[in-house]
N, C-alpha and C positions, 0 to 999 in steps of 0.2 A: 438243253437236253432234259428230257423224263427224265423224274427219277424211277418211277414204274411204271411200264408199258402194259394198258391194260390185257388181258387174253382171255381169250374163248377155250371151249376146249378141255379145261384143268381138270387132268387127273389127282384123285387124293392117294394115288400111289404113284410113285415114279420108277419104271425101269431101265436102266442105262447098263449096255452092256463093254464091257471089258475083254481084250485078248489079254492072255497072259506071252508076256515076253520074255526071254533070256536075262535080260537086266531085274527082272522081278522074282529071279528064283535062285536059291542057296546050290553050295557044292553040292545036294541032294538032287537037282534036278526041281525043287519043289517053290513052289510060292514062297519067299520069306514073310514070316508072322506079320511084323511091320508093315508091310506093301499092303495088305487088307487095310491098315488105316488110311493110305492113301489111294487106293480105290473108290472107298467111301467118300474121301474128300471130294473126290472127280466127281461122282455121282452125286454130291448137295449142289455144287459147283453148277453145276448142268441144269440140275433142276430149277434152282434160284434163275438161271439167264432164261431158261424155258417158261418159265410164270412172269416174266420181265422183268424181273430186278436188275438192273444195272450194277454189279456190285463197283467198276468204278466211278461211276459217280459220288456212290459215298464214300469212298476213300479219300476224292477231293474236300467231300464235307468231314474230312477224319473222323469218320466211324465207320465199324465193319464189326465181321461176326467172328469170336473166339473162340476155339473150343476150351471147355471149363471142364468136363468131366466123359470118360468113355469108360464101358464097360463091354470088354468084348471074348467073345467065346472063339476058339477054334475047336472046328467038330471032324472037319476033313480036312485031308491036300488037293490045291490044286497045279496041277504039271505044268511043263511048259506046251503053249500053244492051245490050250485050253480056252473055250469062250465060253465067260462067266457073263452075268448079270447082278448086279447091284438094285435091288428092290431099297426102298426108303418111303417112310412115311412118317409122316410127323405127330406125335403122342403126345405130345404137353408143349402147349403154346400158353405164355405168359407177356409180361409189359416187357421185361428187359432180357428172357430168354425163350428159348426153344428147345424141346428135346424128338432128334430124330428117331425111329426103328428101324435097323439096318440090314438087310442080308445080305449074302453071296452066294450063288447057285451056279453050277456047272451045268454044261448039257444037258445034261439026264438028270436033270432039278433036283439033286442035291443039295443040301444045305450045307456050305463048307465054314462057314463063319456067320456070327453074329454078333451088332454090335446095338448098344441105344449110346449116342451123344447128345450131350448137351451141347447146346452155343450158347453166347451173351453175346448181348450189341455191346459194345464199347466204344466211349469216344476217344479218341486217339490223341487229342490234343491235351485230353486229363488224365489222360491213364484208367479211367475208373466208368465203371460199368452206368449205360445207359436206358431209356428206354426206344425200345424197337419205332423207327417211325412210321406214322401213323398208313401211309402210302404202303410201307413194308410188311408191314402189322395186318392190312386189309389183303394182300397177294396172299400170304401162309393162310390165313383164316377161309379163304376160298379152295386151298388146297388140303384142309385138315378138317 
């Protein structure tokens, strides 16, 4: 098995869009604050398997990506049954991390959150931060 699949195609922005669901919203009716983090998650997630990373492959090789740092704004709510969009680009590529720019837009293109996340490669069999393989290294640099 790859460990990355070359592609054609690459966008330097990626948009993946989101329904909001009943499980993602507080007694308010509204999106819980936390659930934007896991949005974002969906949407690196997506992106990384869309540029062909395998992320399990490297898990077998115990390494993968951790988030080390998020800084994120809520600007609006989004309701239930709402379809959002996750916009994500990548702003600072280094040896052993990456940092994402992240949004959230409703409908009527709203900015309702924003976030920048770092990741680190990590290897998992040390505990301690790695450098990005070079295969991996080469797919973000085509997207960034």
């Amino acid at each position: 098995m790859s460990q990355v699949m070359p592609q054609s195609n690459v966008e330097t922005t990626h948009q993946f869009p989101i329904r909001v669901y009943y499980e993602d919203t507080d007694a308010g009716g509204i999106v819980y604050y936390a659930n934007y983090l896991k949005f974002f998650e969906r949407a690196r997630t997506e992106w990384l398997r869309e540029i062909g990373i395998n992320q399990e492959f490297f898990l077998q090789q115990k390494l993968g990506f951790v988030v080390r740092r998020v800084e994120m704004d809520n600007l609006a709510s989004a309701k239930l049954d709402d379809l959002l969009e996750v916009n994500s680009t990548i702003i600072t590529l280094k040896r052993a991390s990456l940092v994402f720019q992240q949004q959230i837009t409703n409908q009527a293109k709203q900015v309702l959150c924003t976030a920048k996340v770092r990741v680190a490669c990590v290897d998992f069999s040390q505990h301690k931060p790695c450098a990005i393989p070079e295969s991996i290294l080469g797919a973000f640099k085509r997207v960034s």
